[in-house]
ZAMARGU-4260 file (C-alpha; in steps of 0.2 Angstrom, whole numbers, plus 5000, padded with zeros to 4 digits):
<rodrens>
0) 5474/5207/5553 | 5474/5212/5536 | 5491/5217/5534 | 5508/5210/5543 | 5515/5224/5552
5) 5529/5227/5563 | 5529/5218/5580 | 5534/5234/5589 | 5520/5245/5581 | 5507/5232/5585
10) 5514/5231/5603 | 5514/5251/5603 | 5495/5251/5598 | 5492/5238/5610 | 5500/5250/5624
15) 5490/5268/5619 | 5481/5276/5634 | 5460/5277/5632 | 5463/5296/5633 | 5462/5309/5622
20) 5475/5313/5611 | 5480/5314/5593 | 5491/5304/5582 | 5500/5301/5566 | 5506/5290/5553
25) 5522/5288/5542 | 5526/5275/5529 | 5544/5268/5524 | 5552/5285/5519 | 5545/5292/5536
30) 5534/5301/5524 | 5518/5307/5535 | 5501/5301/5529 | 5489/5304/5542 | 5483/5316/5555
35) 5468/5311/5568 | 5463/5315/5584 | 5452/5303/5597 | 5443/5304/5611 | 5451/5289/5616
40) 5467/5285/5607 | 5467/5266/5610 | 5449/5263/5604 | 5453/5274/5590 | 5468/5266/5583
45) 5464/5249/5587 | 5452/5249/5574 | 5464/5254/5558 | 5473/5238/5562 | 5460/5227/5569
50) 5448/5227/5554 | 5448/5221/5537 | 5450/5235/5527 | 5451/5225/5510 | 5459/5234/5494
55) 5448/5251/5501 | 5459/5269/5500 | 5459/5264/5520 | 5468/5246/5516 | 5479/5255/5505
60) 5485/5268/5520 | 5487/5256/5534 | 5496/5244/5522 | 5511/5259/5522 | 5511/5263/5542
65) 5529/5258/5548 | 5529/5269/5562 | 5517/5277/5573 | 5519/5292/5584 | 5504/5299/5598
70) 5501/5314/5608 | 5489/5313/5623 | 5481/5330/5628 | 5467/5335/5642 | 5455/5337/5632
75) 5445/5333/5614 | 5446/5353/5612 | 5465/5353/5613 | 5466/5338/5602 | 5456/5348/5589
80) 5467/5361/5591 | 5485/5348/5587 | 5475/5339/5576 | 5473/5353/5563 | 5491/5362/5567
85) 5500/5347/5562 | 5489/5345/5545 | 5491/5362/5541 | 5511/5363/5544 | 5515/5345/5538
90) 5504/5341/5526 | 5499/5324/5528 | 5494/5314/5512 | 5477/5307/5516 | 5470/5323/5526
95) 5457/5336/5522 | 5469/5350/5516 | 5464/5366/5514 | 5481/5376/5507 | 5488/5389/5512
100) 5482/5407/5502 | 5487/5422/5502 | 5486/5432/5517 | 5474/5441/5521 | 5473/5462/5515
105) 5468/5477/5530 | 5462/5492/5529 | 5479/5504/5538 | 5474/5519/5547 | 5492/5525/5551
110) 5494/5529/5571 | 5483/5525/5587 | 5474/5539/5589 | 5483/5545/5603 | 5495/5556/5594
115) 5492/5574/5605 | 5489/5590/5592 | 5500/5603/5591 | 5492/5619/5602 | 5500/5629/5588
120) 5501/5625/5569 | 5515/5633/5560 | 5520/5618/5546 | 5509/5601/5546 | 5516/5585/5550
125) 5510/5568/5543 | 5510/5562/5562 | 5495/5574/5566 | 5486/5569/5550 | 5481/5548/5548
130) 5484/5541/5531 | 5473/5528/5524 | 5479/5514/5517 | 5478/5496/5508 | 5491/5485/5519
135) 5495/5465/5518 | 5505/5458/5532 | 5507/5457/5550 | 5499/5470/5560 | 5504/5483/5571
140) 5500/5490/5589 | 5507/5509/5581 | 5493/5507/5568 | 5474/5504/5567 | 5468/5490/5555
145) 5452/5485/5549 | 5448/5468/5541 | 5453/5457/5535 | 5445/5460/5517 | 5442/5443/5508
150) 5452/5454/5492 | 5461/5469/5487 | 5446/5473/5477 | 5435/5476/5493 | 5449/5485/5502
155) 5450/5498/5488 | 5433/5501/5488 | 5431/5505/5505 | 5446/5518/5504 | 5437/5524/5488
160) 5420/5526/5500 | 5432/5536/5513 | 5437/5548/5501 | 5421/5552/5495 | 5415/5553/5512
165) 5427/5559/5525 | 5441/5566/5511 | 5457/5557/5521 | 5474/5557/5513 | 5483/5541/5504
170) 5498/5549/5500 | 5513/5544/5506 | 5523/5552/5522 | 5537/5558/5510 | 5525/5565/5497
175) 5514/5574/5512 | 5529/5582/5520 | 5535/5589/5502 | 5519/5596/5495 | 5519/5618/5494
180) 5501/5616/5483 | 5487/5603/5486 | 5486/5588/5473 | 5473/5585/5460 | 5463/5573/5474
185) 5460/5589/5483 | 5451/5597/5466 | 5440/5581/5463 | 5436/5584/5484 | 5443/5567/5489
190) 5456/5574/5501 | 5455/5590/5513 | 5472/5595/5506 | 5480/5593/5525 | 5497/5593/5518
195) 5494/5611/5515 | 5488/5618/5530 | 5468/5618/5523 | 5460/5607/5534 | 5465/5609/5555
200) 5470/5595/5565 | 5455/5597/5576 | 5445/5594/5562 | 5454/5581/5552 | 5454/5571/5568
205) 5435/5572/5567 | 5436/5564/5549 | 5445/5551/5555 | 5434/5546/5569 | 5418/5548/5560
210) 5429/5536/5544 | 5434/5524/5560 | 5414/5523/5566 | 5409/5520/5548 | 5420/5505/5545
215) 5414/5498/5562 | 5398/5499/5556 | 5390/5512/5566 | 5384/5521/5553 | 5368/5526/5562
220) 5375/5533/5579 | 5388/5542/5565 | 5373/5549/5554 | 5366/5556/5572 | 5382/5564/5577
225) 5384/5572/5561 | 5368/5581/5559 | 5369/5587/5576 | 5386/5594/5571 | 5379/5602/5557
230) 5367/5612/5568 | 5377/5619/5578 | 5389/5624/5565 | 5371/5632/5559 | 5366/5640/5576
235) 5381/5650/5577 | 5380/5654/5557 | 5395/5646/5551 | 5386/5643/5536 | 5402/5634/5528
240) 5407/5622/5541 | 5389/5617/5540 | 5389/5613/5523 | 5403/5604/5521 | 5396/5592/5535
245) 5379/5593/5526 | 5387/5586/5509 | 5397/5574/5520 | 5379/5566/5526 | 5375/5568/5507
250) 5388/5557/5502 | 5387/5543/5515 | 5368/5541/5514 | 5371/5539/5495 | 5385/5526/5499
255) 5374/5516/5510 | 5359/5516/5499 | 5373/5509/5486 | 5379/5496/5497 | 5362/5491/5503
260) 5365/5491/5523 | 5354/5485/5532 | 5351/5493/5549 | 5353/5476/5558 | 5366/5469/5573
265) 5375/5459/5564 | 5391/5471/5558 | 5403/5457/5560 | 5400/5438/5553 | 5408/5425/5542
270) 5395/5414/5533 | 5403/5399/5525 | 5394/5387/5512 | 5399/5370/5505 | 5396/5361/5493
275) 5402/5341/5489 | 5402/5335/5471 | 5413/5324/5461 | 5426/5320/5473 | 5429/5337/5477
280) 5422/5351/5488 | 5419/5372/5488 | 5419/5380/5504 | 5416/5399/5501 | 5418/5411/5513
285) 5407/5427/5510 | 5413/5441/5524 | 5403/5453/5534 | 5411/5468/5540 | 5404/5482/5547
290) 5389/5478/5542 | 5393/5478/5524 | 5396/5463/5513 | 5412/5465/5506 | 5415/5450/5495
295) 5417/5431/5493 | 5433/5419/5491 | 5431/5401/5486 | 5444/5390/5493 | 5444/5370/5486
300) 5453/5359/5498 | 5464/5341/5493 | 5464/5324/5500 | 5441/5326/5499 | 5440/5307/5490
305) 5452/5301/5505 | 5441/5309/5520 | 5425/5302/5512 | 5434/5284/5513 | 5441/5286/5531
310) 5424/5292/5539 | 5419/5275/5544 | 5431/5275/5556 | 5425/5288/5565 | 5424/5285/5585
315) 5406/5278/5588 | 5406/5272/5570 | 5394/5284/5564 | 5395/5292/5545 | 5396/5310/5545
320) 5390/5320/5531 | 5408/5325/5521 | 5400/5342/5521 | 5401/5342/5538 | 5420/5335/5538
325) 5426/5348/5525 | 5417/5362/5535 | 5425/5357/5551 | 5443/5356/5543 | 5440/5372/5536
330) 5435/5380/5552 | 5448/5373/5562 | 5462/5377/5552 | 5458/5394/5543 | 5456/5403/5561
335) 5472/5398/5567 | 5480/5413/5558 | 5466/5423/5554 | 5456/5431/5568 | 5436/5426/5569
340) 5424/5436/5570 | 5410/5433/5584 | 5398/5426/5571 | 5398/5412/5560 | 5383/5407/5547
345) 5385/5389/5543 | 5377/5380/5532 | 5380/5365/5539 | 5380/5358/5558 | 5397/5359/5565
350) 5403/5348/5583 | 5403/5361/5597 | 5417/5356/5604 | 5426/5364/5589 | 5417/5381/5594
355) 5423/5381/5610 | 5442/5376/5604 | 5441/5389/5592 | 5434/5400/5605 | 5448/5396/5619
360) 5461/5396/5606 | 5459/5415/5598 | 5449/5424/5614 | 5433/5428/5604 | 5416/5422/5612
365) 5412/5414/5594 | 5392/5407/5590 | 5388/5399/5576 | 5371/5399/5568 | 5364/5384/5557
370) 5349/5388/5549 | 5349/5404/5552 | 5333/5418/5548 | 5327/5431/5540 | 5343/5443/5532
375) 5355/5428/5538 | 5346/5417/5529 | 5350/5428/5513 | 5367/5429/5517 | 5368/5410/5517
380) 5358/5407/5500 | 5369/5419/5493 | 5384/5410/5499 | 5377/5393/5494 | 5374/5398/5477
385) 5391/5407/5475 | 5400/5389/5481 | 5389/5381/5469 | 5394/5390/5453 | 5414/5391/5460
390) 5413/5371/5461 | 5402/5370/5446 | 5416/5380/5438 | 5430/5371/5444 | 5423/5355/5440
395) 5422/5359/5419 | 5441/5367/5420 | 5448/5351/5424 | 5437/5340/5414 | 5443/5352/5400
400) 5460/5349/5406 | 5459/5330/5405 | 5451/5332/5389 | 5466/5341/5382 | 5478/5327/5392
405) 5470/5313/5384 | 5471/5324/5366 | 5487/5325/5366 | 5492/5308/5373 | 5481/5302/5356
410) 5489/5314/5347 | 5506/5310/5348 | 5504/5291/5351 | 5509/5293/5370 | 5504/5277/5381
415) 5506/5282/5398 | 5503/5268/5411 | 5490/5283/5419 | 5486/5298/5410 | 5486/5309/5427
420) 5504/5303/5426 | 5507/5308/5410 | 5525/5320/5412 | 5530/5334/5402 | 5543/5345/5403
425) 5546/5359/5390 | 5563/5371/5388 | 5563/5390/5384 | 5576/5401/5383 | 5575/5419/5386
430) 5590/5435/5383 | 5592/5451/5378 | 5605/5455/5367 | 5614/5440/5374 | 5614/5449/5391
435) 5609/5436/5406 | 5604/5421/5395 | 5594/5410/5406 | 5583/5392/5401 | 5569/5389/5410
440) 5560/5372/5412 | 5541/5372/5418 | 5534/5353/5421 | 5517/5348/5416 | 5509/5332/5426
445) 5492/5329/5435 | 5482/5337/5423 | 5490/5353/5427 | 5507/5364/5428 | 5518/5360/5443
450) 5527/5376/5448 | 5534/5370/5463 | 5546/5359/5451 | 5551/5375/5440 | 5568/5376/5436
455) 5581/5390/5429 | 5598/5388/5424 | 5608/5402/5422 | 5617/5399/5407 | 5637/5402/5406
460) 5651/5402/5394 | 5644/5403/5377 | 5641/5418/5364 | 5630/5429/5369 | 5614/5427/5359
465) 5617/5409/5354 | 5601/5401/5357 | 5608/5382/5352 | 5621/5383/5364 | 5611/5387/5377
470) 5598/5372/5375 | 5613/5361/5373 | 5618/5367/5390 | 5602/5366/5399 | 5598/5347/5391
475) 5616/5340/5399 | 5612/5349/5414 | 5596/5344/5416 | 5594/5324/5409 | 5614/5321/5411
480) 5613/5314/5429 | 5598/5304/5425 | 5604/5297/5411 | 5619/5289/5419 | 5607/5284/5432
485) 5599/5274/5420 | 5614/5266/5412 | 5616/5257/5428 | 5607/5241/5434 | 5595/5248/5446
490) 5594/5267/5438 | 5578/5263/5432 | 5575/5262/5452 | 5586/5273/5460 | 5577/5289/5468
495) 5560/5293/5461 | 5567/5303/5445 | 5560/5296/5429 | 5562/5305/5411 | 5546/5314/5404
500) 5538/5306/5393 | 5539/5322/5384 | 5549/5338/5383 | 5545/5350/5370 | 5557/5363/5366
505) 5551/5381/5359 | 5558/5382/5344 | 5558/5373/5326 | 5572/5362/5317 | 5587/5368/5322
510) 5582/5366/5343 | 5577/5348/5338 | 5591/5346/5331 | 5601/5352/5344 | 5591/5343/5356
515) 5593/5327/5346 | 5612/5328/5348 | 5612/5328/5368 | 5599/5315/5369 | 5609/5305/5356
520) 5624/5308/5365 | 5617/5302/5383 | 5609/5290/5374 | 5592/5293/5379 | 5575/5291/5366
525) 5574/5302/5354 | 5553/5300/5350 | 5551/5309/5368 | 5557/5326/5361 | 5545/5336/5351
530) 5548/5357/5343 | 5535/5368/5345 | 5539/5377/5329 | 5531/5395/5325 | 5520/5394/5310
535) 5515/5406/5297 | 5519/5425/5302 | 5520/5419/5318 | 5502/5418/5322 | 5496/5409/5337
540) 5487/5394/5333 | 5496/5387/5317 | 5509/5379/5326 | 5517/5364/5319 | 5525/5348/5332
545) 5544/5345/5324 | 5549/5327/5329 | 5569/5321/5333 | 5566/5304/5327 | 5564/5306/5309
550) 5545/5309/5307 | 5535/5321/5297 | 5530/5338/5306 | 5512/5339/5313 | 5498/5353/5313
555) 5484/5347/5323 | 5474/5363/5319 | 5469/5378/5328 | 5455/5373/5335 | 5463/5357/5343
560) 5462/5353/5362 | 5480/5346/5361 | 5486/5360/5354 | 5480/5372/5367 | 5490/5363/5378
565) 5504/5362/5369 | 5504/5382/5368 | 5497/5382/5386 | 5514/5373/5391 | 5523/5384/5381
570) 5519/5399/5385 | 5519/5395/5404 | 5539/5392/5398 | 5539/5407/5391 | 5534/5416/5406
575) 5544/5410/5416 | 5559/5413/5407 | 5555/5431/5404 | 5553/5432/5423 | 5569/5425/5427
580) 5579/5435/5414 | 5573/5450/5419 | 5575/5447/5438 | 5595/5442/5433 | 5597/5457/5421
585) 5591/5470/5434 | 5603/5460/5447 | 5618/5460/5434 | 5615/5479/5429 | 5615/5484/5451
590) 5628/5498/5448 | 5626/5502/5430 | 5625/5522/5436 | 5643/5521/5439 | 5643/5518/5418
595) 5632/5533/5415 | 5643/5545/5427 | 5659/5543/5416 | 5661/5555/5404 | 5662/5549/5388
600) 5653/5534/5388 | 5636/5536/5383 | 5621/5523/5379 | 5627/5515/5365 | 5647/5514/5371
605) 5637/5505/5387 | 5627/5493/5380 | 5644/5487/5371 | 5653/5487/5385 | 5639/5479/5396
610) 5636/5466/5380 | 5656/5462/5379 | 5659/5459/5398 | 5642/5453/5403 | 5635/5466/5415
615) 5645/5479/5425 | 5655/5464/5435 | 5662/5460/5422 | 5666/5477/5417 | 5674/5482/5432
620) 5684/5464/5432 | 5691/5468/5413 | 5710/5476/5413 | 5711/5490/5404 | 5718/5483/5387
625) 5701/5471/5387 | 5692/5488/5390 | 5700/5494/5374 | 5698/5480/5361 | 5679/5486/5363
630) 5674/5495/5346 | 5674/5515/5350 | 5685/5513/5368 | 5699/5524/5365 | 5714/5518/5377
635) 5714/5535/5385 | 5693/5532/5389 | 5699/5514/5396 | 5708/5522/5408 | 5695/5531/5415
640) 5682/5518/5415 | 5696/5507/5424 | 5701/5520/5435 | 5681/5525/5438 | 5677/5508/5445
645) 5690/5504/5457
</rodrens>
């Protein structure tokens, strides 16, 4: 064997039914690293510890497995099913991953359609009149939904196409049930005015039938039903009517011509393209519903460069293309929350078995086409190229990333042991009129920013406004721990915390300075701080670098890749400061209306107070002799504040 492991796990692989099943590995900080299913578990896993994987990505997995755990199942279907569950949920380190995105957006028909309408109409009710709607979440059996739509974009568009056409209302119930006049959508005709007793319920409901067919991509049977409509609207010369349903036809033929529709079976199909390049892979996803092409999404999964190193341990040893892997993964854990359509245009050939488990799993009869013909076979190029330019694209932004990484690490005379290592960490804070003061760290490493290790610190006990103090506070707070963890023998060791190699502070010589102090204090490296200082009239791009240890300031020029990302990581701090104070302020001010209700106080007598006390809590926690000392607070008006919050 190539590596000494455990007795027990040997004797636990040694053990493994030849059944179907899935397991899974974990290293020493029971950490999971691996996902994989087999048709026969103990032939499977056998072979990761039977061969001589050498100083391969493979070796350097199975060297970490401490502990093993297996499920068997009934069938290779079901193990599919596990298999990509488990990767999606848990995250394994060396597993195709395709990460979670946003949900999916609908199209919202509000209620079923079953709603009965009123023999007698006297005031309208939003109840007899559907609304339509963009909507993102979990659906509703009260509701009708169409989609999902592969953006907000496409959904908008569609309720744009149904205004135009079918004249439904968006407004909200509220807004519908408080209306005396029709609104300026019912003057531009992209709403029958309901809310205002134009339109009957009878023929409202009609719309929305006809709006309901359209999205499901019956447009001809819809076209057919409308014109006999307008004729007999015409044979019993109601002239009107049959207008009305004669611009309606006008209107959706011109949309359909627009959309380019072709009169074909196919009104629902997802065709998915990939493309492998570089160590990393595009699968885009171009939708098809109701027979119109709404749009595309790319999505770019993880772990690709680990897959293409474990596929010679497939079962039967063959090589599968990585196209074929990536699709796979995709397919099998993008439908587990998102409901497929019956079709699927591939450009690759998937195993059946994972048809037939995605097929068990949601309750759609599912058939995928390879190579498909004729208008699928435009609906694949199309997709094909689109996954070409997103990868194409994705590709330059991160060798422009690492080109601005290595910039800077010249730049600045940084030597990190691996430049994708290379850590940065850069301070802002963020006020307003000393109200809420809050720091915000953002951390730059891998070549890009790593929001899930944002920090705030709410910053407390200092003078409102004083910018120093606070980036003294947020420096302890932040390196104080580490730093005594350092002092000690194994601190260098001790949990996986390291310093940055840099933390630049936004701001010129005097947040160096302070920033000097605390590092001097905990007794850290001074050369690892570095001031973004504003140049001059604060234009953006004549920035100069301010050092802590005694050198000379820096202008690297406007046109310098590591200066981009110096003001890059700058201004993501920035951000997300503004963001945070903001969020506090508004939390801090809940209640301020109980201010504005006492007479007596007016704007500026509140910003005072609210300045003084820090928010209304404070405010209403103040005695009424702290109320006074506050400039232009009479002791009588101090009274009534005090008596006016309690």
């Amino acid at each position: 064997m190539s590596f000494a492991h455990d007795e027990a796990l040997i004797a636990q692989v040694a053990a493994l039914p030849a059944l179907p099943g899935v397991y899974r590995y974990f290293d020493a900080q029971d950490q999971l690293l691996y996902v994989g299913k087999a048709r026969n578990l103990k032939k499977r896993v056998s072979s990761y510890f039977q061969k001589d994987h050498g100083g391969t990505r493979i070796g350097h997995m199975v060297g970490k497995i401490v502990r093993m755990e297996t499920t068997v199942v009934r069938s290779e279907a079901e193990a599919l099913l596990l298999e990509n569950n488990l990767i999606k949920t848990q995250h394994p380190r060396f597993n195709i991953l395709f990460r979670d995105d946003k949900s999916y957006p609908y199209l919202k028909l509000s209620g079923n359609g079953r709603t009965p309408l009123p023999a007698l109409v006297t005031a309208p009710e939003a109840q007899h009149y559907p609304r339509v709607a963009y909507y993102r979440g979990a659906v509703e059996k009260k509701h009708r939904y169409f989609g999902p739509f592969p953006s907000a974009w496409a959904v908008k568009e569609s309720i744009q196409l149904i205004q135009k056409v079918f004249r439904l209302r968006t407004c909200e119930d509220t807004v519908f049930a408080n209306r005396t006049r029709p609104c300026l959508l019912f003057q531009i005709k992209r709403c029958s005015g309901p809310c205002v007793n134009l339109i009957s319920p009878e023929a409202y409901k009609a719309d929305v039938q006809h709006a309901e067919q359209f999205l499901r991509g019956e447009t001809t049977a819809l076209m057919r039903e409308m014109e006999a409509r307008m004729m007999v609207h015409a044979d019993k010369l109601e002239f009107e009517q049959a207008a009305e349903v004669r611009n309606q036809l006008t209107a959706l033929s011109r949309v359909l011509h627009q959309q380019s529709v072709d009169t074909v079976s196919d009104t629902d199909a997802d065709i998915l393209a990939v493309r492998v390049q570089g160590g990393r892979a595009c699968v885009n996803l171009a939708m098809v519903r109701g027979g119109r092409h709404l749009g595309d999404r790319p999505y770019f999964p993880s772990h690709v460069q680990d897959a293409q190193d474990l596929q010679a341990l497939e079962e039967d040893d063959s090589i599968r293309p990585l196209e074929v892997q990536v699709l796979e993964a995709f397919l099998a854990q993008h439908y587990i929350g998102v409901a497929p359509p019956p079709l699927l245009i591939l450009s690759a050939p998937v195993d059946r078995a994972l048809i037939a488990a995605l097929t068990e799993q949601t309750g759609v009869k599912i058939s995928a086409v390879h190579q498909p013909r004729e208008h699928r076979r435009a609906w694949l190029e199309m997709a094909e190229k689109n996954a070409e330019l997103q990868l194409a694209r994705l590709l330059a932004e991160e060798g422009s990333q690492q080109a601005r990484t290595r910039a800077l690490a010249e730049a600045l005379d940084l030597a990190p042991d691996d430049l994708d290592q290379l850590h940065i960490e850069c301070f802002d804070i963020s006020h307003t009129a000393g109200e809420a003061t809050q720091a915000s760290c953002v951390v730059f490493r891998q070549h890009r920013m790593q929001s899930g290790e944002y920090r705030r610190y709410n910053i407390e006990g200092i003078t409102g406004g004083d910018d120093y103090a606070a980036m003294r506070q947020v420096l302890t707070r932040r390196y104080g721990k580490l730093a005594e963890a350092l002092r000690t023998e194994d601190g260098a060791a001790g949990g996986n915390a390291r310093l940055p190699d840099l933390v630049l502070i936004d701001g010129g010589k005097g947040q160096v300075s302070m920033a000097r102090e605390v590092f001097t204090d905990l007794g850290l490296d001074l050369s690892r701080i570095v001031g973004v200082e504003k140049g001059e009239g604060r234009k953006v791009g004549l920035e100069e670098l301010v050092f802590a240890d005694g050198r000379d300031k820096v202008y690297l020029g406007k046109d310098s890749a590591a200066l981009m990302l110096v003001a890059q990581i700058r201004d993501e701090a920035h951000r997300f400061a503004i963001t945070g104070m903001r969020a506090q302020r508004a939390k801090v001010r809940v209640g301020g209306s109980k201010l504005e209700e006492i007479p007596g106080v007016g704007p500026r007598k509140r910003a005072r107070l609210l300045q003084r006390f820090g928010g209304v809590r404070g405010v209403e926690g103040a005695s009424v002799e702290d109320l006074a000392s506050v400039e232009g607070i009479s002791m009588e008006l101090a009274q009534a504040i005090y008596q006016a919050l309690r």
